[in-house]
ZAMARGU-4260 file (C-alpha; in steps of 0.2 Angstrom, whole numbers, plus 5000, padded with zeros to 4 digits):
<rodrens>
0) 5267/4392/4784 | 5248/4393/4788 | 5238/4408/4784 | 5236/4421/4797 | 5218/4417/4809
5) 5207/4431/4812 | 5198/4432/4828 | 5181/4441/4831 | 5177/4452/4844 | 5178/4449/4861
10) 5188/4434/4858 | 5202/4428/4867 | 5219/4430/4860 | 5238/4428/4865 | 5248/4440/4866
15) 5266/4443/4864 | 5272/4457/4874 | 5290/4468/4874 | 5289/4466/4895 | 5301/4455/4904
20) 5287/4442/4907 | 5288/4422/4907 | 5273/4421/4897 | 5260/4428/4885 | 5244/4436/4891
25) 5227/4434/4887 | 5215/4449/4882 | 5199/4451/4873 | 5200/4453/4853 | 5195/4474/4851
30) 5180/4482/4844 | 5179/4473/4824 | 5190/4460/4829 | 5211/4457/4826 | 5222/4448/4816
35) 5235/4436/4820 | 5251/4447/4820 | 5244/4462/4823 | 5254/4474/4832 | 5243/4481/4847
40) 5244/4493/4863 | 5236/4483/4877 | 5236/4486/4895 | 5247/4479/4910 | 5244/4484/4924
45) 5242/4503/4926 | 5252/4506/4909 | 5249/4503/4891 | 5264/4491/4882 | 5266/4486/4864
50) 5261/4468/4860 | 5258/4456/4844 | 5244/4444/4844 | 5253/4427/4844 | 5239/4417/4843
55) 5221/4412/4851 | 5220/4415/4870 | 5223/4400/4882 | 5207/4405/4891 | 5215/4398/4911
60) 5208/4416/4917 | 5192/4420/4921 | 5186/4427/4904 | 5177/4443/4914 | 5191/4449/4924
65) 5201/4446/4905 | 5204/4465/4900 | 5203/4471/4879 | 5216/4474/4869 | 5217/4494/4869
70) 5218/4495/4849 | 5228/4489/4834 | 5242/4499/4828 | 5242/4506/4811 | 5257/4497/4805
75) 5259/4480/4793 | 5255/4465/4803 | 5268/4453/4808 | 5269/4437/4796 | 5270/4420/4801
80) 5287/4417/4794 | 5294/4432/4805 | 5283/4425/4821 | 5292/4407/4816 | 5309/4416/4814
85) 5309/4423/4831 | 5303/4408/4841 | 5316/4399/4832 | 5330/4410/4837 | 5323/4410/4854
90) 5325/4392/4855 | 5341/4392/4847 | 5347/4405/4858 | 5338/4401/4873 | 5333/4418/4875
95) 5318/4425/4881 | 5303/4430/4868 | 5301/4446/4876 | 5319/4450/4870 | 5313/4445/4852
100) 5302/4455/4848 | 5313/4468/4856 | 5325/4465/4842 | 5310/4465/4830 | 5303/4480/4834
105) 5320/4492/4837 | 5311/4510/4830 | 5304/4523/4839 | 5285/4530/4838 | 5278/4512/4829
110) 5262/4517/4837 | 5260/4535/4833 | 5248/4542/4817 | 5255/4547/4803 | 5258/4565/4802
115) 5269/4578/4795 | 5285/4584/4799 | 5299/4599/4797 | 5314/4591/4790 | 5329/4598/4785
120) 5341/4596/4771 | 5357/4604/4764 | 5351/4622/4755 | 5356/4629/4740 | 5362/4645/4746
125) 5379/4650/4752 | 5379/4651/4773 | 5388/4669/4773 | 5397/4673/4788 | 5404/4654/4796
130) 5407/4650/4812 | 5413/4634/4820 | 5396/4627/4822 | 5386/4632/4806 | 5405/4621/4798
135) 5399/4608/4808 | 5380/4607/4800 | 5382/4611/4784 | 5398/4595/4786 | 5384/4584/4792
140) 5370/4587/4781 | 5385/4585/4766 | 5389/4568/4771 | 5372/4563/4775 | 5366/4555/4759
145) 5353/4564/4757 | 5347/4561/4774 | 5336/4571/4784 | 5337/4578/4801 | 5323/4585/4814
150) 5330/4599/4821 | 5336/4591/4837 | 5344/4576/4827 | 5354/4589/4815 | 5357/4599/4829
155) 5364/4584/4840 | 5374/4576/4826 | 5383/4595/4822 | 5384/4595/4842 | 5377/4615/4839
160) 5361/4622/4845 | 5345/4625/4837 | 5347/4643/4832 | 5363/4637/4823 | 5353/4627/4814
165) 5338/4642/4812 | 5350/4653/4806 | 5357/4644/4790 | 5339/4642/4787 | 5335/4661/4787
170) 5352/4662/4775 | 5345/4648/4765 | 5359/4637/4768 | 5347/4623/4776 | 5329/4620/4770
175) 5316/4616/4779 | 5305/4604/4772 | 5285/4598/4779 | 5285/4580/4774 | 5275/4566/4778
180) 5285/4557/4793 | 5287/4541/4782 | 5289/4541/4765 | 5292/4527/4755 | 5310/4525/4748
185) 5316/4527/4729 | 5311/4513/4716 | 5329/4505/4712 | 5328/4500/4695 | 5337/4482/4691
190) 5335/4483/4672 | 5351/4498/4672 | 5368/4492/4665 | 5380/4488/4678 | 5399/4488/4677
195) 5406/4476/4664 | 5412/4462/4672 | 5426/4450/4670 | 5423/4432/4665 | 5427/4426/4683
200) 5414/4437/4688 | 5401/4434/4673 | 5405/4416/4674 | 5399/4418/4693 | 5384/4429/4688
205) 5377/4415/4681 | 5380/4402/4691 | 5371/4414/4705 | 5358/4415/4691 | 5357/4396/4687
210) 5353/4390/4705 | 5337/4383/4708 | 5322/4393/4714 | 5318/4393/4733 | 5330/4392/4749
215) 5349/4390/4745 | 5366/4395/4753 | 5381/4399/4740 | 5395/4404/4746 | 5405/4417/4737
220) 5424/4415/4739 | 5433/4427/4729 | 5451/4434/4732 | 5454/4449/4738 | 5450/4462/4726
225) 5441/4450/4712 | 5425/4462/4713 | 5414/4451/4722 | 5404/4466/4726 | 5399/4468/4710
230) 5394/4449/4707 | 5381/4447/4720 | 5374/4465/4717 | 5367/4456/4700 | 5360/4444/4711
235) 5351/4459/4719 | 5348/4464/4704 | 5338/4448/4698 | 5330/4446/4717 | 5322/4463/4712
240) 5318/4459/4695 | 5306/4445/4704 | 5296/4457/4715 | 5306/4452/4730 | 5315/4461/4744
245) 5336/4461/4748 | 5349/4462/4761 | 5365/4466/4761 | 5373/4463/4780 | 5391/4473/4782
250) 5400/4472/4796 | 5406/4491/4797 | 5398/4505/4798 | 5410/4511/4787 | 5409/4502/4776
255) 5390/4510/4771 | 5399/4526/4762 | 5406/4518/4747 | 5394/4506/4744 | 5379/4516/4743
260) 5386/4525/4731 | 5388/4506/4722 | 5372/4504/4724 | 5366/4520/4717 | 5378/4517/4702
265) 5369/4502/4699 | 5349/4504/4701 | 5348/4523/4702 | 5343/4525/4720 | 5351/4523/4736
270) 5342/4509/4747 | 5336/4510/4765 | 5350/4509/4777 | 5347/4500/4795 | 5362/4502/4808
275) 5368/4514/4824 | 5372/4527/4812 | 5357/4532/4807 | 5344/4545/4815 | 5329/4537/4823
280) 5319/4546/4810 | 5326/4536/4795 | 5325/4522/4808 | 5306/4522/4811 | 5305/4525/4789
285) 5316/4512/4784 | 5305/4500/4797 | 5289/4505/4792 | 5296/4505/4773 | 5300/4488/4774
290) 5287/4481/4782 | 5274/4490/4767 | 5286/4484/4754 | 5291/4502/4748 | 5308/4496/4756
295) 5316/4486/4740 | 5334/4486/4747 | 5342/4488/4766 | 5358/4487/4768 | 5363/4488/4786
300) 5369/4480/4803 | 5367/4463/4809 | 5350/4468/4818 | 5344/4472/4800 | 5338/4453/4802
305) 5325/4458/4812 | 5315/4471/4800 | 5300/4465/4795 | 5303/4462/4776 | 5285/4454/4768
310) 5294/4447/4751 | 5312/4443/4757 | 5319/4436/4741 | 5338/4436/4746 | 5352/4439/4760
315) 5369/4444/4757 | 5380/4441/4770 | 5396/4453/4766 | 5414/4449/4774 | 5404/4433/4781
320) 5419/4427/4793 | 5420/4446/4803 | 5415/4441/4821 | 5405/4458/4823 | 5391/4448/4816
325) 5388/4438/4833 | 5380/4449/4845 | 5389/4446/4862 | 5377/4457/4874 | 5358/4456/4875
330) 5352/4441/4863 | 5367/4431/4858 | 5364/4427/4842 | 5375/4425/4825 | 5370/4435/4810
335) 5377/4424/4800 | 5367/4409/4804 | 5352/4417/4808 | 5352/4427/4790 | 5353/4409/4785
340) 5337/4402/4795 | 5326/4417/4790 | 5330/4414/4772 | 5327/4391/4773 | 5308/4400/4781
345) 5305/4412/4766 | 5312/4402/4751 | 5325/4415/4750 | 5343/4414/4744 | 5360/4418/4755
350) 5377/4423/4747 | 5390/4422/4761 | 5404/4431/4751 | 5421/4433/4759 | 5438/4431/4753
355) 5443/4421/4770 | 5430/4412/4773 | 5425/4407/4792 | 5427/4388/4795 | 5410/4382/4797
360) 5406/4389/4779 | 5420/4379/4774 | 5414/4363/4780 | 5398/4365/4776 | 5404/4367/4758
365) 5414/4352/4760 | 5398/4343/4766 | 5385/4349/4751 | 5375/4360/4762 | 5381/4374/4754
370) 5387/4379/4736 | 5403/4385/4732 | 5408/4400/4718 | 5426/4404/4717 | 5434/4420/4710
375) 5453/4416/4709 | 5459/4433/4700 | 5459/4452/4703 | 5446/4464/4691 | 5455/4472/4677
380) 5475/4475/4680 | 5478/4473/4697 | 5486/4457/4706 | 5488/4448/4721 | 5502/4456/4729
385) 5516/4448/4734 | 5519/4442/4751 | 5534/4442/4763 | 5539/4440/4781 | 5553/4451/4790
390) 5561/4442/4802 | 5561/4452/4819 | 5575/4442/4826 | 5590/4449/4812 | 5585/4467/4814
395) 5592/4475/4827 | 5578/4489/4832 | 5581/4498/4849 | 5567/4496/4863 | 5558/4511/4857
400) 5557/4506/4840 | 5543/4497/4831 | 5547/4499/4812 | 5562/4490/4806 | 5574/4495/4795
405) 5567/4485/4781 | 5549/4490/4782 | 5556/4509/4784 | 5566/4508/4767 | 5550/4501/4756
410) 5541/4515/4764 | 5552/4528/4759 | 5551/4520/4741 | 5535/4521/4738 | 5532/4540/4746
415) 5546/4544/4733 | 5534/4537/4719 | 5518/4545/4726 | 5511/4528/4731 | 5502/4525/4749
420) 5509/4513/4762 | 5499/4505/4779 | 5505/4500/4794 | 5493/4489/4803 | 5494/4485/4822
425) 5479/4478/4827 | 5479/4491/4844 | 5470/4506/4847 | 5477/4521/4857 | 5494/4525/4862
430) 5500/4511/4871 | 5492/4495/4881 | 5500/4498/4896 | 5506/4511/4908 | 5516/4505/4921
435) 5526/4512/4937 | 5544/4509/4936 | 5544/4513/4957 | 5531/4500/4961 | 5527/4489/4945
440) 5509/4492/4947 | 5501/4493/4931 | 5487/4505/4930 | 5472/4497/4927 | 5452/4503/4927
445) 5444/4506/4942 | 5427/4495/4937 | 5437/4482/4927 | 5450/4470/4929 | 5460/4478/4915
450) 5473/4490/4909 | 5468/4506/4906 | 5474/4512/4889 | 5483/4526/4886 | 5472/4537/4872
455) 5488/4552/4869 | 5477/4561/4856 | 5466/4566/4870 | 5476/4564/4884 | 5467/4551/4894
460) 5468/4533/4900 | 5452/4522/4891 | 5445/4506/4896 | 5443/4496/4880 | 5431/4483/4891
465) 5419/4497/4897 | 5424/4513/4890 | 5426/4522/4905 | 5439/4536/4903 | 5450/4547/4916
470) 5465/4562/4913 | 5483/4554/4912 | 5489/4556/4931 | 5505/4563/4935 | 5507/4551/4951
475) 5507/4532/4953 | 5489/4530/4959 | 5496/4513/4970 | 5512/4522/4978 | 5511/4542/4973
480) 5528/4542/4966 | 5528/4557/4951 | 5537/4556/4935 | 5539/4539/4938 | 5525/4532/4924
485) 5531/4523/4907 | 5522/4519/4895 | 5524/4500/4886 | 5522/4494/4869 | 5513/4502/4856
490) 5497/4504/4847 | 5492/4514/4831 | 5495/4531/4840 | 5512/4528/4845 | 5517/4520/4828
495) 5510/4536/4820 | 5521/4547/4831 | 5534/4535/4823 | 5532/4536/4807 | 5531/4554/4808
500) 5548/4556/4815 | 5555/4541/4803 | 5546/4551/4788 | 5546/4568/4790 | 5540/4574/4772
505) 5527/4564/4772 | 5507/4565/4776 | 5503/4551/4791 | 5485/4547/4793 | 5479/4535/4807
510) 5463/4526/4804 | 5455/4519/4821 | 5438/4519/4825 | 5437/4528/4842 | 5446/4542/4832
515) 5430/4551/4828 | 5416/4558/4834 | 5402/4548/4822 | 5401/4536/4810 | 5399/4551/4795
520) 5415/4557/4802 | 5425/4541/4798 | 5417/4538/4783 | 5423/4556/4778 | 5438/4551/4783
525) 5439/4534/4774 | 5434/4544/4758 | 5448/4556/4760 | 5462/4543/4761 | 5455/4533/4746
530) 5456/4550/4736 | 5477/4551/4743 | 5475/4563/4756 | 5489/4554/4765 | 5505/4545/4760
535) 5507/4535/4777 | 5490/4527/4784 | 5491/4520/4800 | 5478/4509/4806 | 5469/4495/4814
540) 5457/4481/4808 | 5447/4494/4804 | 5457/4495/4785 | 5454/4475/4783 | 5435/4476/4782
545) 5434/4479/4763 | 5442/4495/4760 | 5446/4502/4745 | 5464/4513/4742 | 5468/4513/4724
550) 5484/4522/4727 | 5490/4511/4741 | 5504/4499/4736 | 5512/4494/4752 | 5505/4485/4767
555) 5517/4484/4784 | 5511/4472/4799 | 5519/4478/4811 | 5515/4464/4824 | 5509/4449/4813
560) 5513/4437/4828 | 5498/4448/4841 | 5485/4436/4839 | 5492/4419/4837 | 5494/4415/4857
565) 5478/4413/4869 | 5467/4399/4872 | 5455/4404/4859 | 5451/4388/4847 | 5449/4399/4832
570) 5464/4411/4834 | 5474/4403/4820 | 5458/4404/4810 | 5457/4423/4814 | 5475/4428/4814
575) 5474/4420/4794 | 5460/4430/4791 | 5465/4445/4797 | 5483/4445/4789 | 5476/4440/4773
580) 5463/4454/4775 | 5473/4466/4777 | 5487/4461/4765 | 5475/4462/4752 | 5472/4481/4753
585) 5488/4483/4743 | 5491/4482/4725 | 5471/4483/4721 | 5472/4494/4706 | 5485/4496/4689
590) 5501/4495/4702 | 5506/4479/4708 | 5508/4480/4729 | 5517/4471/4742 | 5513/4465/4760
595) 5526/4460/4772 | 5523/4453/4791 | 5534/4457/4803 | 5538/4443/4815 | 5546/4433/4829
600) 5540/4417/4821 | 5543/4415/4802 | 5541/4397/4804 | 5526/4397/4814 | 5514/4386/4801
605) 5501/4399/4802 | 5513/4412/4796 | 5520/4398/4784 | 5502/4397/4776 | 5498/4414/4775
610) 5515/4417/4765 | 5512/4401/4755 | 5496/4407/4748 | 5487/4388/4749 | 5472/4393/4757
615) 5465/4375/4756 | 5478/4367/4763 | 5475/4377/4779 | 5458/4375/4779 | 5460/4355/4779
620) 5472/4357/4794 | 5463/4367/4803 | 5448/4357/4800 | 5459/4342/4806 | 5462/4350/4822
625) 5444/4354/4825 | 5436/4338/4821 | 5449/4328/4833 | 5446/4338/4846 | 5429/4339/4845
630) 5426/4358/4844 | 5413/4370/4835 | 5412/4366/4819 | 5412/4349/4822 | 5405/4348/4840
635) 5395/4360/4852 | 5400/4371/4866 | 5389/4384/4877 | 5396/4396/4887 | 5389/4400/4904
640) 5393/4417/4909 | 5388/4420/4929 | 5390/4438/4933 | 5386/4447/4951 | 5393/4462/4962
645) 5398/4450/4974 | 5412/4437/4969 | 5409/4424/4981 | 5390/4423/4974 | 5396/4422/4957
650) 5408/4407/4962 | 5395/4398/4974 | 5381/4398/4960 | 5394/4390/4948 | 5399/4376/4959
655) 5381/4372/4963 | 5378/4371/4945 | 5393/4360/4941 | 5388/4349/4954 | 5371/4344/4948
660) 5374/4342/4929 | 5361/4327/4925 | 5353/4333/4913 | 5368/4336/4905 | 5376/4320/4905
665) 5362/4310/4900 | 5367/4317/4882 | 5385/4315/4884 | 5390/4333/4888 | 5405/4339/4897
670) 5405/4353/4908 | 5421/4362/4912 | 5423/4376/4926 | 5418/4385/4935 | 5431/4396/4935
675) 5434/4414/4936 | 5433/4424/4918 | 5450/4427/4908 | 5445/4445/4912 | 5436/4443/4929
680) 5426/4461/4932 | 5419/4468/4920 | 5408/4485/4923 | 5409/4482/4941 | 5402/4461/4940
685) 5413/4449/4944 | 5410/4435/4931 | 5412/4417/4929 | 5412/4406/4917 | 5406/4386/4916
690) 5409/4377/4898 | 5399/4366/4891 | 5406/4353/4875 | 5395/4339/4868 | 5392/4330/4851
695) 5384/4340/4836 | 5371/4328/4834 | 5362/4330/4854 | 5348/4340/4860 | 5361/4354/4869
700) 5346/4367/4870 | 5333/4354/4879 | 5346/4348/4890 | 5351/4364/4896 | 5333/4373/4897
705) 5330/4356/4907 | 5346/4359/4918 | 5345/4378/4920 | 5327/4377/4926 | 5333/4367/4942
710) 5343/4382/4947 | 5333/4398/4957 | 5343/4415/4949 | 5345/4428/4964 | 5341/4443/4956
715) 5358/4451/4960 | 5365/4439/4947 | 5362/4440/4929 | 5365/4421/4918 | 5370/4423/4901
720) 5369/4406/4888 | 5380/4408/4875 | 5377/4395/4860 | 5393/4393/4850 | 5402/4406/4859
725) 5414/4417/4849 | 5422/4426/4862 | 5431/4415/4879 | 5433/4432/4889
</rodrens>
């Protein structure tokens, strides 16, 4: 990368703005001149926006009527790796450079002095005399880390009001603290003992250590349970030994709780946290932290990517197959990959650690572009558990009924022995379905094309596509008929209502995400079952994202067959992955533990694989599949999603797209569609979908930039491009 070009006074420079504009703007370098990278405020129009200094001004304007930058923002400058980074994922993505820096700069205030501020923090005194809302403080501040809250984020978060919050101060309960408004974080120290480790897991330490220096991709596969954790915190460790900065991606917010206290285990400190459960205070800290260095560790969201980091020495991608790592609104973008650019631009080191891997890791192991570390054995006593199907078709269950006889007797086995069970069913609420048994009409959302869920813990029918909610009515909404609504199948509510009448003795716990009010609330919760506060947990895929229940020894799928129909080319990839996942929360301490799947299909071959245990062998079968068809990770396919309030615009535009496909062709590419979205309205748009497939090896971006460009967007329709789409819906 080329070093960073000052420009004098008065010069002309480029610059990048936030603004939904096609291009970058020329002004006049301020009073003492500007650096490439700068952040600055210019003008536009009769408002001020933030802006970076790409570069030097193209000067096609009339260099009077060119107006000054306004002045430089008192905040690191951006590199020339991270300005390379974003136009790369713009290409990639074909998204807008507006809407990267966007991403790049997500944290209120950037622009303000520093100053001080009243924070506060858990007190040392006892509150006295408690109320509902001064519980609902003081539960925050305890399960805030050490966080701290302005008054209105405290006061938000505890959903109390400011004189709560006052009062517990007067008591001493809560201290008020003037700080600076961004301090830097702890220093982590690497040179601390970690936890001893196995000789799987040493023997993995150094082969992370061995590697050469500069940009390199391992990929740590490690069963469930094998402490994978601990193997690339050494790498961490080493990263931060060499003066350079880490991140660790996790793909649950969840997740955060227990592994900050790893981390703190391990170097001393806690490190900077980036993701939607922290306050815009810590936000704005942990991005001007980073950006000055005093940021050693983040560990965070997907959109952690995008902090300004100014010695990136390593990435860690955790649980690298979770597809909440591509973003699906706004930038698509997968954080997978693109933790992977950044790192090729800075000479930095990825570890992709996951017990399932995603296919396109695979193959690009397979291929050499990627390294390969294996740990095939649990840490300490614990081992795989074993693994069995229940065949749905020999039990005889009534209709209401979803735990079979089988399941409910290894159940009662362990309560008996003071051991946890889980029941997963990968379904929130209640039950998918409500349906009139006068006139069949399901009841569905008023601003999608879907079922409305039925939510019985808070008595309302939810939309999962766009969240809107209503009360459970009492009448058909299509004929009016009353008492004639039923509800059909179930989801982890219903199952729990189950298990509580099967298993009257014992403690039932359900684990879904739309269960609690914050992120601190599940983690609290998570923390609670982990300790054995429950004897039945109930839950959805929630519990497969890297949990840890010492104490649970059984695992029930209730529905293994759920995600093994649909047109979606990697659902036997995810169905493995998921049953796998969520098999291996049992048995991971001294107790052995067993998984079972309930299903329809025991001979189903993905079923067959996931009881066999040969993981390779369905890799290669999977990968077989792919490459003869020609899809992702061996070809390329785009999705084009057309959405507008009027259907028939939607439909037009994408039949007058499909019909002038040159571009397209002259690279070999098919199109298929348009056609009407699985799910068709969403949020009140009607959507449609074109699909584009070509060879790995062509220029998709160009073609389509070229093929896009021929088209005039009304502005009552949105098009979205979706490179290596994820989702089909």
């Amino acid at each position: 990368m080329s070093e960073p070009r000052f420009f004098e006074e008065s010069e002309l420079v480029s610059v990048l703005t936030s603004q939904p504009l096609d291009q970058m703007l020329d002004y006049k370098s301020p009073s003492g001149g500007c650096w490439q990278g700068d952040f600055v405020e210019v003008p536009l129009g009769p408002r001020k926006t933030l802006g970076v200094i790409w570069c030097a001004g193209k000067g096609d304007f009339e260099y009077n009527k060119v107006r000054s930058v306004i002045r430089i923002l008192d905040v690191v400058p951006m590199q020339p790796s991270m300005q390379e980074f974003l136009r790369r994922v713009s290409d990639y993505t074909l998204s807008p450079m507006h809407t990267m820096l966007r991403l790049a700069t997500r944290a209120p205030g950037l622009g303000d002095p520093a100053s001080m501020r009243h924070v506060y923090r858990k007190g040392q005194a006892e509150a006295g005399r408690m109320t509902d809302a001064r519980l609902r403080v003081l539960a925050v501040l305890q399960n805030s880390h050490d966080l701290s809250f302005t008054l209105k984020e405290l006061a938000e978060a505890a959903n109390a009001t400011t004189a709560v919050v006052k009062g517990l101060v007067k008591v001493g309960a809560v201290e008020e603290v003037t700080t600076p408004r961004d301090t830097p974080f702890p220093v982590l120290n690497p040179s601390l003992s970690g936890k001893s480790l196995s000789e799987d897991q040493a023997h993995a330490v150094t082969q992370l250590r061995s590697s050469d220096a500069g940009y390199h991709t391992t990929l740590l596969k490690g069963v469930t349970g094998s402490g994978k954790t601990e193997v690339y915190l050494e790498a961490v460790a080493d990263c931060l030994k060499h003066g350079r900065q880490a991140l660790v991606l996790l793909p649950e917010i969840a997740l955060t709780a227990e592994f900050l206290t790893r981390v703190e285990g391990r170097f001393g400190a806690k490190p900077a946290e980036w993701h939607s459960g922290v306050t815009m205070t810590e936000r704005r800290r942990t991005w001007k932290m980073v950006g000055e260095g005093h940021a050693q560790m983040v560990v965070g969201a997907r959109s952690a990517l995008f902090l300004p980091f100014q010695n990136l020495g390593l990435i860690v991608v955790d649980e690298e197959h979770d597809s909440s790592y591509k973003q699906e609104d706004g930038v698509l973008y997968n954080a997978r990959d693109m933790a992977v650019l950044r790192a090729s631009l800075v000479g930095g080191q990825v570890v992709l650690a996951s017990a399932t891997p995603s296919l396109e890791s695979w193959v690009n192991v397979e291929a050499g572009k990627y390294k390969k570390i294996e740990l095939n054995s649990r840490f300490g006593k614990a081992v795989m558990p074993s693994l069995a199907a229940i065949d749905m078709r020999q039990e005889k269950l009534p209709g209401d009924r979803w735990i079979s006889d089988s399941l409910k007797k290894m159940v009662e086995t362990r309560i008996q022995s003071g051991e946890q069970s889980l029941l997963f069913i990968n379904r929130r609420g209640y039950a998918p379905i409500t349906l009139c048994r006068s006139c069949g009409n399901q009841v569905g959302c008023d601003n999608c094309d879907a079922r409305m869920v039925e939510h019985r813990f808070s008595n309302r029918l939810m939309c999962h596509q766009c969240g809107e909610t209503k009360p459970v009515p009492s009448a058909c909404p299509s004929c009016d008929a009353v008492g004639r609504l039923a509800v059909v199948g179930p989801g982890v509510e219903r199952l729990a209502e189950e298990a509580t009448e099967l298993f009257p003795e014992a403690k039932v716990a359900v684990l879904s995400s739309d269960l609690y009010g914050s992120a601190r609330a599940l983690k609290a919760q998570i923390l609670a079952l982990a300790s054995g506060s429950a004897d039945v947990i109930i839950g959805t895929q929630l519990v497969a994202k890297g949990h840890n229940f010492p104490l649970l020894t059984l695992v029930g799928v209730i529905d293994a067959d759920l995600g093994l129909q649909g047109s979606d080319l990697r659902a036997a990839e995810r169905t493995f992955q998921l049953m796998r996942q969520v098999a291996g929360r049992a048995g991971r301490a001294d107790k052995p533990g067993t998984a079972v799947l309930q299903t329809h299909q025991p001979e189903h071959p993905v079923i067959e694989a996931i009881l066999g245990g040969d993981e390779e062998a369905f890799w290669r079968a999977e990968a077989s599949e792919r490459e003869a068809a020609g899809v992702p990770p061996y070809g390329r396919m785009v999705g084009i999603i057309l959405s507008s309030t009027d259907p028939q615009e939607a439909s037009e535009f994408g039949k007058a797209m499909a019909s002038n496909i040159l571009p397209l062709n002259k690279i070999g590419a098919e199109v298929f569609g348009p056609a009407p979205a699985p799910i068709s309205r969403i949020r009140g748009r009607y959507r449609v979908r074109l699909l584009i497939k070509a060879n790995k090896s062509v220029p998709i971006q160009s073609a389509i930039s070229e093929w896009v460009s021929q088209f005039k967007t009304p502005k009552s329709l949105r098009l979205s491009i979706d490179i290596d789409p994820q989702s089909f819906y």
